[in-house]
Each structure stands twice: as C-alpha cells, then as structure tokens.
C-alpha positions as CSV (number, residue, x, y, z in Angstrom):
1,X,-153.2,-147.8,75.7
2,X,-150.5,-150.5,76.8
3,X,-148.2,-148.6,74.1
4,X,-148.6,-145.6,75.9
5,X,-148.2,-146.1,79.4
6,X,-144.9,-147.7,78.5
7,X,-143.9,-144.5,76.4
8,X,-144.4,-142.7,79.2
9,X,-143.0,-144.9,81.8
10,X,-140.1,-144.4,80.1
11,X,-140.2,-140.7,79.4
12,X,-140.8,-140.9,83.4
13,X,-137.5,-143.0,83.9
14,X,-135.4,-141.1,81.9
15,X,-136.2,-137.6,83.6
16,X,-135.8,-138.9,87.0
17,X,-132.4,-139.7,85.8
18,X,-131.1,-136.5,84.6
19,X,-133.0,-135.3,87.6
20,X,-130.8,-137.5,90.0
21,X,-127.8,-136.4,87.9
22,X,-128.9,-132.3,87.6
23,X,-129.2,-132.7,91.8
24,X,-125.9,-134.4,92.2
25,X,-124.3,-132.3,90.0
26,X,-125.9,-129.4,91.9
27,X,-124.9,-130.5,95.4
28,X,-121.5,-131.2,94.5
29,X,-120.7,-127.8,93.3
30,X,-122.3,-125.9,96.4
31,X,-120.9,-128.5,98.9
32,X,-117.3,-127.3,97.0
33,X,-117.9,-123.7,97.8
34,X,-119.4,-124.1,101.0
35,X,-116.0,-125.9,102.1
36,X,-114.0,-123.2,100.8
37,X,-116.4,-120.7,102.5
38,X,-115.4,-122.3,105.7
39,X,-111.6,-122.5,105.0
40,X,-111.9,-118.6,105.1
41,X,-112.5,-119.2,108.4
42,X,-108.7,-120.0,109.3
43,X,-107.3,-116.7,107.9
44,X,-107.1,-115.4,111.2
45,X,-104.8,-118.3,112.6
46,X,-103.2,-118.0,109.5
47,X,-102.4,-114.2,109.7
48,X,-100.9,-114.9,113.3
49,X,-98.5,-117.4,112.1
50,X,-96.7,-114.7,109.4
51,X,-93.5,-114.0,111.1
52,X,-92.2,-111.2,109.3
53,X,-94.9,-108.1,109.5
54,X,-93.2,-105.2,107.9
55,X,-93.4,-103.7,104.5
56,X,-90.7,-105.1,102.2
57,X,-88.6,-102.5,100.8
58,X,-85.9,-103.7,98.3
59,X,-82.7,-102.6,99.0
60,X,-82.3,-100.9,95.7
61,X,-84.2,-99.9,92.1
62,X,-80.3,-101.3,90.6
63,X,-79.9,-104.5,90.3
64,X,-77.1,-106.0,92.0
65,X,-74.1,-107.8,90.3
66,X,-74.8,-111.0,91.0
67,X,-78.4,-111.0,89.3
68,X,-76.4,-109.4,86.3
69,X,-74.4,-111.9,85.7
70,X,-77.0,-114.3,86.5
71,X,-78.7,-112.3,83.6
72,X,-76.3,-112.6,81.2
73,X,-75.8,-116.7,81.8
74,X,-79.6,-117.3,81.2
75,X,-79.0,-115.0,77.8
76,X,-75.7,-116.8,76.6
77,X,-77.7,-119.9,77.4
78,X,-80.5,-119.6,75.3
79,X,-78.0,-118.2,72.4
80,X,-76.4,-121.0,72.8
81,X,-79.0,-123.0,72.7
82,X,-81.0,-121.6,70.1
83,X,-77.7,-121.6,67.7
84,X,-78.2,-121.6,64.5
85,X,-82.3,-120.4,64.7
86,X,-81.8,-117.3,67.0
87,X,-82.0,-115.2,63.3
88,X,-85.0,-117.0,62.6
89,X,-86.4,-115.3,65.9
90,X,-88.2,-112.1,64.3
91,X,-87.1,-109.1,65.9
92,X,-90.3,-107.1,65.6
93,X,-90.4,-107.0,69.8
94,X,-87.3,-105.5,70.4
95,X,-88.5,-102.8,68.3
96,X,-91.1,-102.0,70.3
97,X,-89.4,-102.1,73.4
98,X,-86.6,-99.5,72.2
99,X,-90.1,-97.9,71.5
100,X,-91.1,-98.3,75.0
101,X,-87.8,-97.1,76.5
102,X,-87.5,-94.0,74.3
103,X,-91.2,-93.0,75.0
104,X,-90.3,-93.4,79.1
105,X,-87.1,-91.1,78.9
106,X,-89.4,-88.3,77.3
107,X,-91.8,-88.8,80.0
108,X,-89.4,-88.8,82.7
C-alpha cells in the first residue's frame, strides 16, 4: 500500500504542475489581449491628433520623371550587380506579364 500512495502522490504532483503551467499559460495569453483590448481605447485621441483629414489624390496615374529615372538606377543596379548571372535568371515571369499587359489592352 506504501507503493501506492507514493505512485500516486506523484501522479498528484506532477498534474498540479502542468496545472500551474496550463493556468499560467492561460492567464498570460488573455491578460495580452485584454491589454490590447484596452489600447483600443486611445483610437479616439489618436484619430484627433491626424493632421491631414482629406482624401489623398495623387497628382497623376503617370509617373513623374524623377521616379523614372529613379527606376531605371535601381534596374541598372541590379544588372550590374547581378553581372554575369542575370541570364541565369529564367525569364518565364516576363512572359507572363507581356501576358498580363496584352490581356488588359483587350479589356480596355
């Protein structure tokens, strides 16, 4: 009976410590969203504090000259640092997109 008692003494043990580590595990993940349920509550004051209210409208659909050539450096810069390997680079993607741009002018 001694046997026993310790078996389950330890049986005991051991579930009250996964229980102590299910509960803290638990409370640790509600008390996170609770906190984040209560940051909502600052929207408002944040909303107030946006300075600039209107709808944004670009000024254009073209892009302007300066983000062309801004364009082509990234491009030349990755040519140029790709070197030797840009024909290693399969072209299968530029395919596609030729795909892409001829299906949109029949659309439009």
């Amino acid at each position: 009976m001694n046997k026993f008692a310790k078996g389950c003494a330890a049986v005991l043990g051991v579930g009250i410590v996964i229980a102590t580590g299910a509960s803290y595990y638990v409370y640790h993940k509600v008390n996170s969203a609770v906190v984040g349920f209560a940051q909502l509550g600052s929207l408002p004051e944040l909303d107030r504090s946006v300075r600039v209210k209107g709808h944004y409208t670009p000024a254009s659909d073209e892009p302007s000259r300066a983000q062309l050539d801004r364009l082509l450096q990234v491009q030349q810069a990755v040519r140029t640092r790709l070197g030797a390997r840009l024909g290693q680079v399969p072209s299968a993607p530029t395919s596609g997109w030729k795909t892409l741009s001829a299906r949109s002018n029949v659309l439009a």
